[in-house]
N, C-alpha and C positions, 0 to 999 in steps of 0.2 A: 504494500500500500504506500504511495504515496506522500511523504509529508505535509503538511500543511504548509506554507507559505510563513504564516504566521500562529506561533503557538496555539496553540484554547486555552491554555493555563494561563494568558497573558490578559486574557480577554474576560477575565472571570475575577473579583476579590472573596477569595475564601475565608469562612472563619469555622477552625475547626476545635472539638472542644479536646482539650486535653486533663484526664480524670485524677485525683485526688489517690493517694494512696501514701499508710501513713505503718510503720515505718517505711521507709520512702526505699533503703537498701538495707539488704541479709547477710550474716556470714558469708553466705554461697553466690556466686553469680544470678544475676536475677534474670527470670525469664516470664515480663512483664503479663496479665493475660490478656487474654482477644479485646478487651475493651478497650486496651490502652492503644490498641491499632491505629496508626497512623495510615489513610486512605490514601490511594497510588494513583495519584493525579494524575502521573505520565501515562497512564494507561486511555486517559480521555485523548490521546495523540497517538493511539496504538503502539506505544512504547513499551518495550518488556519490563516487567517488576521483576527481578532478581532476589530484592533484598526486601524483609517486612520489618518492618521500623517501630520502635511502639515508644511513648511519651508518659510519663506521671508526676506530676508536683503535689510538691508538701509543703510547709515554712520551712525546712530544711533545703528546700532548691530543687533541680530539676532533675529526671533523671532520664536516658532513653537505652534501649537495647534495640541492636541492630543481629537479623539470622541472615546471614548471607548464603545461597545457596548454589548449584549451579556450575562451580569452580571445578577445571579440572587440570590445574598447573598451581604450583606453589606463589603462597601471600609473597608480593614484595615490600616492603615496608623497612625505612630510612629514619631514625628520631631526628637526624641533621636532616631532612629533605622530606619533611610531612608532607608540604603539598602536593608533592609527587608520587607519595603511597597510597595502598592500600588501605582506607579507612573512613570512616567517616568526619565530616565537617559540619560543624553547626555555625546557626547566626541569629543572634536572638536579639530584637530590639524591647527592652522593659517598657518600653512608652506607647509602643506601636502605631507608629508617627508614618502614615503614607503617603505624605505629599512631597518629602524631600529625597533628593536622588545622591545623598551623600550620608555619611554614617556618621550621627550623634555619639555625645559622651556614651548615651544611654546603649548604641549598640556594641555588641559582643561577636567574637570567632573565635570557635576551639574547634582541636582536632582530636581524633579523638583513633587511635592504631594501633590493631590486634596483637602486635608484632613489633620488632624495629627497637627496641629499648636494653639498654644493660648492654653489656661485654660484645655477649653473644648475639645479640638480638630478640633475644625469643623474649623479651618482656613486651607488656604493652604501654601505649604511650598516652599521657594528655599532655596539651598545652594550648594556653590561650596565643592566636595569631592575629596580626595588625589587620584592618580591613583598609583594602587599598583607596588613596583618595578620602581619607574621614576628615573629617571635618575637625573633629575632637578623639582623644581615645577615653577609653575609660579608665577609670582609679588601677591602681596597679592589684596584682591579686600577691597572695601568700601562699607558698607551697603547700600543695596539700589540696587545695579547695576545687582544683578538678583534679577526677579521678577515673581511670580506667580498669576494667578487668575482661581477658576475653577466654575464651576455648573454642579447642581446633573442634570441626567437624569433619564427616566423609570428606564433601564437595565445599567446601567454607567456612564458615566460624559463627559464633554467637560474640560477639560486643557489648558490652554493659558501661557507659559513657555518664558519666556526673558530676554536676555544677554545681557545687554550692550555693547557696543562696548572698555570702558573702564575697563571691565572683563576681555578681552580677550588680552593676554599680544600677539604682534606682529599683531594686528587684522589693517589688511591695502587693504582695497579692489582692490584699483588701483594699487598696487606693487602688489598685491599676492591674484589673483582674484576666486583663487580655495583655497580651506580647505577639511584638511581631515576630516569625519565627521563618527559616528555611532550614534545609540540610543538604549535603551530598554525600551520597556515595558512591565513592570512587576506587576503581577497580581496573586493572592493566588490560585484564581477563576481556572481562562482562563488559566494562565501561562507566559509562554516568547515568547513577540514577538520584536525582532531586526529586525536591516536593512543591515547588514553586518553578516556573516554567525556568529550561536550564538554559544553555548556551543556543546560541551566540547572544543572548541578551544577559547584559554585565550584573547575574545574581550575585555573584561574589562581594560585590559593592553598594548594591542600590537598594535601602529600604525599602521603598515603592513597589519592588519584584516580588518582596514576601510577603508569605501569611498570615493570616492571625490564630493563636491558639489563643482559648478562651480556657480561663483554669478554672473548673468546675469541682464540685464536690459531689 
């Protein structure tokens, strides 16, 4: 089939709810349930979903798990060269401000990879990344306040990605109960899979391109 010319996802402002759950993270890797489902937008473009993404917040902050499926060559993943691996990307605006085409104090980028960390590599990685063209950055964060854990599968991995709530400069649930949000997943293999319309239009950068999560209870 044919592409579109122009996205549908571009053409559309989502707001989708992202649900409550308290404690927010387990001893063990979390493998969020079906409710926390994040909906596979690229699919309205006939785009393949590879990866099912899920979303929950608490006052502790935010948390997402990523099941990659599908793989059938080894994770490549770099902690010096994150944009470049294997992993996921978030981009969260606290304010969720869609009128401007540049990145407030208020917005955030973390990456978030299965792999790629320690010695060896086989650790996984978080760290917050500059969003290109901002206008402002955000307050600086403290080690520790994002966090990664993943595990191999057959064909992929399971990802467990989280923000504290003190990463996230303006993060106030009960004043500001929606955020604007995107993500990618990105993959050498599979390729790119977002939740707000992807490339060639500059999601990397432009609040305006994302969505709104609505933190529910």
């Amino acid at each position: 089939m044919r592409r579109p010319l122009l996205a549908q996802r571009f053409l559309f402002r989502f707001a989708i709810p992202c649900r409550y759950r308290s404690p927010l993270r387990r001893r063990t890797i979390t493998r969020l349930e079906a409710a926390h489902r994040l909906p596979r937008l690229a699919e309205l473009e006939g785009l393949p979903s590879w990866a099912d993404v899920r979303a929950a917040w608490s006052e502790e902050g935010l948390l997402f798990t990523v099941a990659v499926s599908g793989k059938g060559r080894s994770l490549w993943c770099s902690a010096s060269r994150p944009e470049e691996s294997d992993g996921l990307q978030i981009w969260i605006d606290t304010r969720d401000i869609h009128n401007v085409h540049r990145a407030t104090r208020f917005c955030h980028r973390f990456v978030f990879l299965p792999a790629g960390g320690g010695s060896a590599g086989r650790f996984p990685v978080a760290q917050w990344l500059p969003i290109p063209r901002a206008r402002m950055h955000p307050q600086a964060i403290a080690d520790g306040l994002v966090q990664a854990r993943s595990r191999p599968a057959k064909d992929g991995y399971l990802l467990e990605a989280f923000v504290a709530a003190e990463a996230l400069t303006g993060f106030d649930p009960r004043e500001h109960p929606r955020i604007g949000f995107n993500y990618a997943v990105l993959d050498r293999e599979l390729g790119q899979q977002t939740l707000s319309a992807g490339s060639p239009l500059p999601y990397e950068e432009d609040p305006s391109l994302w969505v709104s999560l609505e933190l529910v209870r």
